[in-house]
C-alpha positions in Angstrom: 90.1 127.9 88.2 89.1 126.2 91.5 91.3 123.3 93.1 89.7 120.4 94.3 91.1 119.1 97.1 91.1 115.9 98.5 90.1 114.6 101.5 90.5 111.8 103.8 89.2 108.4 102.7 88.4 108.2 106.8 86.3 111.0 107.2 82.8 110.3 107.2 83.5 107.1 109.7 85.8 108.6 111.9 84.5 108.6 115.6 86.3 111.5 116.9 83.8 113.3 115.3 80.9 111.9 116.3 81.6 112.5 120.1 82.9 115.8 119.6 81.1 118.1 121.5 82.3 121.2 119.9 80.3 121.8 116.2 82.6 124.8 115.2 85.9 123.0 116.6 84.6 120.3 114.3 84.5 122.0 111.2 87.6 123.8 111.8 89.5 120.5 112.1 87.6 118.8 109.7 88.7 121.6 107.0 92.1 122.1 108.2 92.8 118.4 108.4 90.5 116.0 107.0 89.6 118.0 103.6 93.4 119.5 103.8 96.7 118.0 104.9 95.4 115.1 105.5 98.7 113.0 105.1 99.2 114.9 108.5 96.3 114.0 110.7 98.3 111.4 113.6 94.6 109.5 113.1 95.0 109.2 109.6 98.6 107.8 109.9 97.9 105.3 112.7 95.1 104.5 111.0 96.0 103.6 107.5 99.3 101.7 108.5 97.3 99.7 110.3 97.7 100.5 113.6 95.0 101.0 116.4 93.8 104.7 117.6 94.4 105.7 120.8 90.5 106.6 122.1 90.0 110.4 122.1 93.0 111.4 120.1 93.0 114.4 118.5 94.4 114.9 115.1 97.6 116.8 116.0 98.4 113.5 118.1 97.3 115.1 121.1 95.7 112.5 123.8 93.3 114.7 127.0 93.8 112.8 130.2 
């Protein structure tokens, strides 16, 4: 039997994907977080409490100067 897993009720308008430059960096973060743990993604967090994203965060939180 194959699990379906859920995945984030974010993830098709999330703009850290669309400026990602990186396709295969994409999917791996997209699988690993987005279609995976994604009760763990720091976007996913922020974002369903209600709070605003910091531009170009990562999902592990993670902000690039």
């Amino acid at each position: 039997m194959v699990e379906k897993r859920e995945k984030c009720t974010f993830l098709e308008s999330c703009p850290f994907f669309k400026t990602l430059a990186m396709p295969t960096s994409a999917e791996a973060l997209k699988s690993l977080y987005c279609k995976g743990d994604y009760k763990g993604c720091t976007r996913y967090l922020l974002k369903s409490s209600g709070k605003s994203i910091p531009e170009g965060m990562w999902p592990d939180g993670t902000v690039p100067n």
